[in-house]
C-alpha positions, 0 to 999 in steps of 0.5 A: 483488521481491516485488511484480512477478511474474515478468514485471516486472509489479505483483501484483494483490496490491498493489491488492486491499490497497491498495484495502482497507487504511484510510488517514488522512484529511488535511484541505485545506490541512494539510501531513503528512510520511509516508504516510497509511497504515501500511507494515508493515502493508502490505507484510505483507499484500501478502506473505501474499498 
């Protein structure tokens, strides 16, 4: 998978581009179905990585 290394272990990729890949703020109390973020997005990233 191309997010663990070879130990089974999550990358250190997925942090550093979780920690700085802009997410949708949602107000309290309001529902939304999906991700805060842009997936595509962020799985390309994590792939150049």
């Amino acid at each position: 998978m191309l997010a663990l290394d070879r130990r089974g272990v999550v990358a250190d990729a997925v942090f550093k581009v979780a920690a700085t890949l802009p997410m949708e703020r949602v107000r309290i109390g309001v529902q939304r179905q999906g991700l805060r973020f842009d997936l595509k997005k962020f799985i390309s990233r994590v792939a150049a990585s």
